[in-house]
N, CA and C atoms as an extended XYZ file, in Angstrom:
387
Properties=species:S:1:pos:R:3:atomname:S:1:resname:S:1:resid:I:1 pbc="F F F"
N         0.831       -1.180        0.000 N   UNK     1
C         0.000        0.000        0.000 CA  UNK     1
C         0.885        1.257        0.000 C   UNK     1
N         0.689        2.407       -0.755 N   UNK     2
C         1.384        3.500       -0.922 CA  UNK     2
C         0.648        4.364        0.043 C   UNK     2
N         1.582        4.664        0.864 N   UNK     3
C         1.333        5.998        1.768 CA  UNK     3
C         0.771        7.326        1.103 C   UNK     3
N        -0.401        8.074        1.910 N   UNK     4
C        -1.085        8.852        1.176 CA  UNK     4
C        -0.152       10.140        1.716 C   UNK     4
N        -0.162       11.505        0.727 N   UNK     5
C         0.861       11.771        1.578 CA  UNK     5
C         0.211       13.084        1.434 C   UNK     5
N         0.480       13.977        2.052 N   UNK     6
C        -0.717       15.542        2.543 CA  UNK     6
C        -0.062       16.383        1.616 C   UNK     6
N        -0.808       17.344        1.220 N   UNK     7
C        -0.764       18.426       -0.010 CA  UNK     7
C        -0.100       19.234        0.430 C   UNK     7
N         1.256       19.398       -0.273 N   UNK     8
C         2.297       20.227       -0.413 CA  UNK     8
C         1.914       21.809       -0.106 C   UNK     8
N         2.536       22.450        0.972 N   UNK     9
C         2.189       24.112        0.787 CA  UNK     9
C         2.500       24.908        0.317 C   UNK     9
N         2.192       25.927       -0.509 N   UNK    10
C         2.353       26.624       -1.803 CA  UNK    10
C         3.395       27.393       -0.724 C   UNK    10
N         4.801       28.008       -2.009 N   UNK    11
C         5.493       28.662       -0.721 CA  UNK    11
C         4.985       30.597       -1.122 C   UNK    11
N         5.315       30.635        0.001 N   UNK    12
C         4.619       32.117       -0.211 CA  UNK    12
C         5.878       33.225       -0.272 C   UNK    12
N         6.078       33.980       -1.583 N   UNK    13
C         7.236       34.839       -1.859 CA  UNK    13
C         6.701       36.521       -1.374 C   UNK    13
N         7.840       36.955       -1.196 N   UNK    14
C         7.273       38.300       -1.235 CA  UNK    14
C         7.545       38.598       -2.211 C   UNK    14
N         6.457       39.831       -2.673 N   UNK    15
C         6.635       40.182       -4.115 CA  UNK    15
C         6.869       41.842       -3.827 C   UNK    15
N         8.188       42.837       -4.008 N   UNK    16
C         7.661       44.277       -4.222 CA  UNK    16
C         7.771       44.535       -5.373 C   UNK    16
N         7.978       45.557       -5.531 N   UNK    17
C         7.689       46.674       -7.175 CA  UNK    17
C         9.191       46.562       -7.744 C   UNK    17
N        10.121       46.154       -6.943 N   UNK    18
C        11.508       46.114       -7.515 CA  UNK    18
C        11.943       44.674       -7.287 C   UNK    18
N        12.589       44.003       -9.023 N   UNK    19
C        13.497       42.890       -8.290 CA  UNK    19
C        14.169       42.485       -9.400 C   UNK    19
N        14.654       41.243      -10.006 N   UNK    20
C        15.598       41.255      -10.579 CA  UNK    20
C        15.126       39.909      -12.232 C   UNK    20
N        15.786       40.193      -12.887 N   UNK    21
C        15.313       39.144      -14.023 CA  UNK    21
C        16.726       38.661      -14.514 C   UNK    21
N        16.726       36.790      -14.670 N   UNK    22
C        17.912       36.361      -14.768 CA  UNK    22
C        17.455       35.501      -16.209 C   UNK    22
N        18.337       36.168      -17.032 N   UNK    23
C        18.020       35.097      -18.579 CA  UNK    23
C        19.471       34.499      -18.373 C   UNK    23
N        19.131       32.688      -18.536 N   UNK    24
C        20.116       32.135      -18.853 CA  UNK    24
C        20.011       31.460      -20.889 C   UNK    24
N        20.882       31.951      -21.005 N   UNK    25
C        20.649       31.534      -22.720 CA  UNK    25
C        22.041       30.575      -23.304 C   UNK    25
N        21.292       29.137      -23.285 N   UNK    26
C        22.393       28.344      -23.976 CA  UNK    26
C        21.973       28.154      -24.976 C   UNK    26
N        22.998       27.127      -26.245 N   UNK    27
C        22.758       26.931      -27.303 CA  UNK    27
C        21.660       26.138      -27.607 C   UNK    27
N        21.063       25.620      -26.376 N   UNK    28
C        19.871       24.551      -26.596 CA  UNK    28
C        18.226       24.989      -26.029 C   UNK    28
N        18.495       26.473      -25.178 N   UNK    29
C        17.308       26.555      -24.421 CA  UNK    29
C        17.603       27.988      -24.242 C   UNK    29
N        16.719       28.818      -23.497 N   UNK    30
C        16.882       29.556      -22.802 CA  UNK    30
C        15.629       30.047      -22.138 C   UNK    30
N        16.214       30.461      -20.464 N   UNK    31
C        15.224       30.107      -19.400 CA  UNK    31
C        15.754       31.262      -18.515 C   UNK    31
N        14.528       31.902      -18.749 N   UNK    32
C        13.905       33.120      -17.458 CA  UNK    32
C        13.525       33.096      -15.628 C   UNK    32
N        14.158       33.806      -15.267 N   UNK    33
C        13.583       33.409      -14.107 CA  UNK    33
C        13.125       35.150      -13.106 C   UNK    33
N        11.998       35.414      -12.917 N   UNK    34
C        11.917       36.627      -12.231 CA  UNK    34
C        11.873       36.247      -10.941 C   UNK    34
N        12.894       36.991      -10.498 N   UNK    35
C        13.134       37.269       -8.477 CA  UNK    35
C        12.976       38.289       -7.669 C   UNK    35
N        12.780       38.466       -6.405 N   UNK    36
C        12.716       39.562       -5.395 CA  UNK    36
C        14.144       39.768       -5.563 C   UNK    36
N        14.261       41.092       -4.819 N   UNK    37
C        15.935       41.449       -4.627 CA  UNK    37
C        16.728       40.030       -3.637 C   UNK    37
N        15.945       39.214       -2.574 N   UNK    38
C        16.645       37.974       -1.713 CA  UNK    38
C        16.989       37.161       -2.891 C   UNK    38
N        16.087       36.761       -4.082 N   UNK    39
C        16.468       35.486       -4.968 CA  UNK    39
C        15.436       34.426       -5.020 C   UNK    39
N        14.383       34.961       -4.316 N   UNK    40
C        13.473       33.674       -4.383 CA  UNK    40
C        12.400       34.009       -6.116 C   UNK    40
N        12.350       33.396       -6.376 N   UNK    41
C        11.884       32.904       -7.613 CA  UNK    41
C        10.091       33.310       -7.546 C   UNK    41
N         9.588       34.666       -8.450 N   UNK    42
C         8.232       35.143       -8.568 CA  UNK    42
C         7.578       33.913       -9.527 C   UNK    42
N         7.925       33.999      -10.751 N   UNK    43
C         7.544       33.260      -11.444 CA  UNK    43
C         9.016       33.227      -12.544 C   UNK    43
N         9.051       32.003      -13.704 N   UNK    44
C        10.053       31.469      -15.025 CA  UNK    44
C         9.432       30.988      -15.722 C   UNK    44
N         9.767       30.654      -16.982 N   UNK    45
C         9.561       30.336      -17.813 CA  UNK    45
C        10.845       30.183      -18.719 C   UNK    45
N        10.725       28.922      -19.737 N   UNK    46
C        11.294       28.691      -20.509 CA  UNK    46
C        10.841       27.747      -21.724 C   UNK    46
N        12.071       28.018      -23.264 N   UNK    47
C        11.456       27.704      -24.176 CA  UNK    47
C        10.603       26.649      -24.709 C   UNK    47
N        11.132       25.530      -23.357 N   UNK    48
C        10.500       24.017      -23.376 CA  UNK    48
C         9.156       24.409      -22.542 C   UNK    48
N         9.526       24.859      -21.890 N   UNK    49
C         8.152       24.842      -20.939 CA  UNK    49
C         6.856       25.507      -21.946 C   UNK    49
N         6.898       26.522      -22.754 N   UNK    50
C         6.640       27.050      -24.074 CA  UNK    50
C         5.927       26.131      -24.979 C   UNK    50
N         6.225       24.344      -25.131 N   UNK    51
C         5.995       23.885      -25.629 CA  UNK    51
C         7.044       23.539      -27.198 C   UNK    51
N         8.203       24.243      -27.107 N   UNK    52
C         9.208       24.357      -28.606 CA  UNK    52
C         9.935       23.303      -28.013 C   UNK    52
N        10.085       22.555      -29.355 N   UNK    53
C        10.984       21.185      -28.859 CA  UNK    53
C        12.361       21.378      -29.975 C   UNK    53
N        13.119       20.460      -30.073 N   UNK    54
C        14.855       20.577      -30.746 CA  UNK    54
C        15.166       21.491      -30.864 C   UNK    54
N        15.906       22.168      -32.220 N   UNK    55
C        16.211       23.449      -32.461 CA  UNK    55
C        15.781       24.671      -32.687 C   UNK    55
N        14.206       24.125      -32.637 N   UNK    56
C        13.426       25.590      -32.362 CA  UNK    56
C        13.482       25.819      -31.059 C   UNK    56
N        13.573       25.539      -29.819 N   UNK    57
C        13.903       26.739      -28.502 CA  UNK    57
C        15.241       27.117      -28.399 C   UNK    57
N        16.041       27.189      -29.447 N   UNK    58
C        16.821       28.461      -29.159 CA  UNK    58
C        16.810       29.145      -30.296 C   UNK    58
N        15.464       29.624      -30.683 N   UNK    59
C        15.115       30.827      -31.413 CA  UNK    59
C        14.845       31.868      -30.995 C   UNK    59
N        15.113       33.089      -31.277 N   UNK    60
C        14.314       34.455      -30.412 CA  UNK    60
C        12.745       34.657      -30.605 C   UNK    60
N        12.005       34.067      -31.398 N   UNK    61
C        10.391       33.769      -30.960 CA  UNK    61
C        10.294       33.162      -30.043 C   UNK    61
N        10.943       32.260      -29.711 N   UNK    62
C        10.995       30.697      -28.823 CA  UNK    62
C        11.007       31.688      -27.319 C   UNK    62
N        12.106       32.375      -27.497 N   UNK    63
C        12.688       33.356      -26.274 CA  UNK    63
C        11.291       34.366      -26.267 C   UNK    63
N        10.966       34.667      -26.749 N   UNK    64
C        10.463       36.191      -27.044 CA  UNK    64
C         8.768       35.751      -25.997 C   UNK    64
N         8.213       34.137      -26.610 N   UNK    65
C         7.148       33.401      -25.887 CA  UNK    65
C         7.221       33.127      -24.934 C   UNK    65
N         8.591       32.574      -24.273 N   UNK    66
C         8.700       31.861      -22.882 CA  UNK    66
C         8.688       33.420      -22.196 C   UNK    66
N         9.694       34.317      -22.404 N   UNK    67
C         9.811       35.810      -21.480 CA  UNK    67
C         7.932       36.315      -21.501 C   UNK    67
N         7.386       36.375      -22.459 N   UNK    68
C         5.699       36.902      -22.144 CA  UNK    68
C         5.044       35.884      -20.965 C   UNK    68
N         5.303       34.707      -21.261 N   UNK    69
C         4.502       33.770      -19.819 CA  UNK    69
C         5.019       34.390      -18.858 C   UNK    69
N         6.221       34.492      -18.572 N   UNK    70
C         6.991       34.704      -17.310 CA  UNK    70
C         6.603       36.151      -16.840 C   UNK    70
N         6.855       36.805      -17.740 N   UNK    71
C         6.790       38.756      -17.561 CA  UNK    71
C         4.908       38.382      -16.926 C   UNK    71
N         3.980       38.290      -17.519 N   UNK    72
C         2.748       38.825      -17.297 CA  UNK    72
C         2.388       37.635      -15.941 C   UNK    72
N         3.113       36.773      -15.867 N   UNK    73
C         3.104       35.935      -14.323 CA  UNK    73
C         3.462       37.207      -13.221 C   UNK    73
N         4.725       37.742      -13.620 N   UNK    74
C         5.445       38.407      -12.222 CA  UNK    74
C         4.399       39.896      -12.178 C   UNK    74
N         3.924       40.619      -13.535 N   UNK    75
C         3.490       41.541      -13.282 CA  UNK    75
C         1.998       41.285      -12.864 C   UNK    75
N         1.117       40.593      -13.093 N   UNK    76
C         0.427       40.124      -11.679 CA  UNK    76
C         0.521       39.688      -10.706 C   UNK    76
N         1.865       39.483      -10.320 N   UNK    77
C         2.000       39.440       -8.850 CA  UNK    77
C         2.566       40.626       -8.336 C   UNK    77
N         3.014       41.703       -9.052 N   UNK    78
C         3.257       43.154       -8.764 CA  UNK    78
C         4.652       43.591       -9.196 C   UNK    78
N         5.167       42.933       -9.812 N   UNK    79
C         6.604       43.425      -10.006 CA  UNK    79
C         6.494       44.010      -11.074 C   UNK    79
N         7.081       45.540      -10.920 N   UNK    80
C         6.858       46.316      -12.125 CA  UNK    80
C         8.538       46.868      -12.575 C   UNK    80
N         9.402       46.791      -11.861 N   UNK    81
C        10.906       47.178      -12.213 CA  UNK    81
C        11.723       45.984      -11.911 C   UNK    81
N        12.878       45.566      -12.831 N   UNK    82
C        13.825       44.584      -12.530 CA  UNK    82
C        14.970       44.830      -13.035 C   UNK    82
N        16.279       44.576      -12.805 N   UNK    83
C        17.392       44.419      -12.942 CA  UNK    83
C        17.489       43.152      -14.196 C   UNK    83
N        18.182       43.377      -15.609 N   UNK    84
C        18.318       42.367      -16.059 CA  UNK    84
C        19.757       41.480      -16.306 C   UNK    84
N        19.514       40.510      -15.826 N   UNK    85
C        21.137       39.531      -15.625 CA  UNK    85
C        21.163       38.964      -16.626 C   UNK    85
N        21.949       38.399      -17.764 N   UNK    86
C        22.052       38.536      -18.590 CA  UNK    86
C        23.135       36.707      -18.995 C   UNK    86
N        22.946       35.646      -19.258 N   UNK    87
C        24.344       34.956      -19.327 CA  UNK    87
C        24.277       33.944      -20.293 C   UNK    87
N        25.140       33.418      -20.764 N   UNK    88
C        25.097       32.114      -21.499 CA  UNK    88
C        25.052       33.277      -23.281 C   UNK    88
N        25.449       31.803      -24.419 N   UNK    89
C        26.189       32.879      -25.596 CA  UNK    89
C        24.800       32.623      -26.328 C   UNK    89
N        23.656       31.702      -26.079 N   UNK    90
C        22.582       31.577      -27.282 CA  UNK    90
C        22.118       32.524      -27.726 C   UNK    90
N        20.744       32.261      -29.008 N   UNK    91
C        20.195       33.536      -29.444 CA  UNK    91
C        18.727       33.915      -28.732 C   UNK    91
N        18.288       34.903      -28.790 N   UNK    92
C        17.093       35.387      -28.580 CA  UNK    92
C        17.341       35.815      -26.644 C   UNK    92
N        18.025       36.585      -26.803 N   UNK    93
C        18.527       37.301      -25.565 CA  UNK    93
C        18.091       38.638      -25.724 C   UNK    93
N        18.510       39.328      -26.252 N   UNK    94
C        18.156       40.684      -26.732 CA  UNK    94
C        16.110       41.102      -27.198 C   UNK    94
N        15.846       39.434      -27.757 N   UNK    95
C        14.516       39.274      -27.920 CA  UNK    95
C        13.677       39.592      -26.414 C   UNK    95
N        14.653       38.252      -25.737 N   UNK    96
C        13.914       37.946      -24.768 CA  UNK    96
C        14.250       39.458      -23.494 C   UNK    96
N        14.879       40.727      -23.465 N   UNK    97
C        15.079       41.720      -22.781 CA  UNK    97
C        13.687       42.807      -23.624 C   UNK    97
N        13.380       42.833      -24.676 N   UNK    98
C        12.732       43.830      -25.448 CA  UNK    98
C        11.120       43.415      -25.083 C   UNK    98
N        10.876       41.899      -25.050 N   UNK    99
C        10.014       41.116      -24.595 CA  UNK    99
C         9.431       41.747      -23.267 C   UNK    99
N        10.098       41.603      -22.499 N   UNK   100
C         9.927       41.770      -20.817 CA  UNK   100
C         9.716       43.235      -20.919 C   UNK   100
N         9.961       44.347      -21.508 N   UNK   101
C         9.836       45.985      -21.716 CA  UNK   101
C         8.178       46.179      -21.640 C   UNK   101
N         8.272       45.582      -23.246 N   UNK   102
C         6.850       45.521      -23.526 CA  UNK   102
C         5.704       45.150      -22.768 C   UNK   102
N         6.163       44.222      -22.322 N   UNK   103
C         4.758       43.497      -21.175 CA  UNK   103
C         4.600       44.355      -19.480 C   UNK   103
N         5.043       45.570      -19.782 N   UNK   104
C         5.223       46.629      -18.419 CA  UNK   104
C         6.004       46.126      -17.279 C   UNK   104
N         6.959       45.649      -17.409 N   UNK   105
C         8.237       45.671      -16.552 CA  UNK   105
C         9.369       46.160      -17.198 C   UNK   105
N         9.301       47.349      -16.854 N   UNK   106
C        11.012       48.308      -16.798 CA  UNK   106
C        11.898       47.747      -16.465 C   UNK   106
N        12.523       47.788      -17.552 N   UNK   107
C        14.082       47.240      -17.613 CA  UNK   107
C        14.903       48.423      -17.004 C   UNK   107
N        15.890       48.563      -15.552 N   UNK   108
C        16.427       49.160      -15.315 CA  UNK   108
C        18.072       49.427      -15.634 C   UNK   108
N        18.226       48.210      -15.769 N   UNK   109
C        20.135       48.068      -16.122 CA  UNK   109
C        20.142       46.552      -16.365 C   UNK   109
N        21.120       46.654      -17.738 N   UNK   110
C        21.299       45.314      -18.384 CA  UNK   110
C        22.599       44.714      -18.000 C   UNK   110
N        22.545       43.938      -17.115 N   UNK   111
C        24.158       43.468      -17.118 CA  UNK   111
C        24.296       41.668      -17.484 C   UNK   111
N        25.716       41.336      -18.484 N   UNK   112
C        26.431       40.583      -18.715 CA  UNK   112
C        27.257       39.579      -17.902 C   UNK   112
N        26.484       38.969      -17.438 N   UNK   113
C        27.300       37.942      -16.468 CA  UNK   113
C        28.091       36.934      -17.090 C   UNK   113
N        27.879       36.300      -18.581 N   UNK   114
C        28.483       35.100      -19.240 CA  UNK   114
C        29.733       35.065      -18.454 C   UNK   114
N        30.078       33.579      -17.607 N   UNK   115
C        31.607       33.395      -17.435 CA  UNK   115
C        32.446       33.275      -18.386 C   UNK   115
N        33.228       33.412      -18.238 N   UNK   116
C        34.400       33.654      -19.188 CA  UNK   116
C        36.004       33.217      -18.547 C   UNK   116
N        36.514       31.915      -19.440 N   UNK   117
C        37.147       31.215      -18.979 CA  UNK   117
C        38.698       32.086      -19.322 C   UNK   117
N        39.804       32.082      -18.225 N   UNK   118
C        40.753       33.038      -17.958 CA  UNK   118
C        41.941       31.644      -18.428 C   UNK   118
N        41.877       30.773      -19.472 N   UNK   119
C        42.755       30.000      -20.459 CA  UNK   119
C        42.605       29.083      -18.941 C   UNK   119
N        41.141       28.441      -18.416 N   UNK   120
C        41.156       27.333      -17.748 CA  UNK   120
C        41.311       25.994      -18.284 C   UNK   120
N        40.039       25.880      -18.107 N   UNK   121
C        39.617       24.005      -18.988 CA  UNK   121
C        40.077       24.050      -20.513 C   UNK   121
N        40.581       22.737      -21.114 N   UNK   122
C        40.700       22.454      -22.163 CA  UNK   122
C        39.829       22.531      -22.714 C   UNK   122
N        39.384       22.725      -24.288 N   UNK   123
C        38.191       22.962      -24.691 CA  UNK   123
C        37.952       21.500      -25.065 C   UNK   123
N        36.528       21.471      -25.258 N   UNK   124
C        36.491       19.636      -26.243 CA  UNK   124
C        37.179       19.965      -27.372 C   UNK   124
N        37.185       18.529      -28.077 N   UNK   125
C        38.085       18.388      -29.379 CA  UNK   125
C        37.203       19.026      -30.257 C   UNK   125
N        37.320       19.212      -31.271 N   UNK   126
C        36.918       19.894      -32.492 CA  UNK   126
C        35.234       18.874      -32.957 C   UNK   126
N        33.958       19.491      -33.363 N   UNK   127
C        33.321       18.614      -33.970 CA  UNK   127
C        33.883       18.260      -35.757 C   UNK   127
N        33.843       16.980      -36.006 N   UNK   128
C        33.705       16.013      -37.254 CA  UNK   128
C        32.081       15.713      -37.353 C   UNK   128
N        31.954       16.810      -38.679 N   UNK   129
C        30.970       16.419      -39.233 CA  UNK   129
C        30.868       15.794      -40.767 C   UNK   129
């Protein structure tokens, strides 16, 4: 017999008028996440979650769809200004910042986080196609 097990409690974020938006954009996806200034997570979205499967979610429509779920999630929960973080080299980054404007969250400052390797790790070998 499987143990019945009691309904999970929704966690409860604070939401103010200021907080922060983190696009991570790889070559295979890219995924939004809106936060309070602490880091807890308003609402995300991303291109899979979108419903775009293989090489269509890393398109800037792909981007441009997942950032509108996410944006009109956080701005009904009240967030109207965010900080945008910015990382990873895929496309539809710039989509997905123009995206989030439009849907009435002010973009306050765009910053570039991509790490950037200081001649660490070896790279992989070359692709053979």
């Amino acid at each position: 017999m499987a143990k019945s097990r009691r309904p999970q409690k929704k966690r409860n974020v604070k939401v103010e008028a200021e907080g922060q938006v983190h696009i991570t954009s790889s070559f295979n996806n890219i995924i939004i996440a809106f936060t309070n200034k602490t880091g807890q997570v308003i609402s995300w979205g991303s291109a899979g979650k979108a419903g775009f499967r293989g090489s269509k979610k890393n398109t800037p429509y792909a981007a441009q769809v997942a950032s509108t779920d996410a944006a009109r999630t956080a701005y009904d929960a009240g967030l109207r200004r965010g900080e945008v973080f910015v990382k990873g080299p895929g496309g539809g980054r710039e989509s997905a910042i123009r995206t989030i404007n439009n849907n009435g969250i002010e973009v306050t400052v765009i910053r570039d986080i991509t790490p950037i390797p200081h001649n660490g790790c070896r790279p992989p070998k070359k692709r053979r196609v």
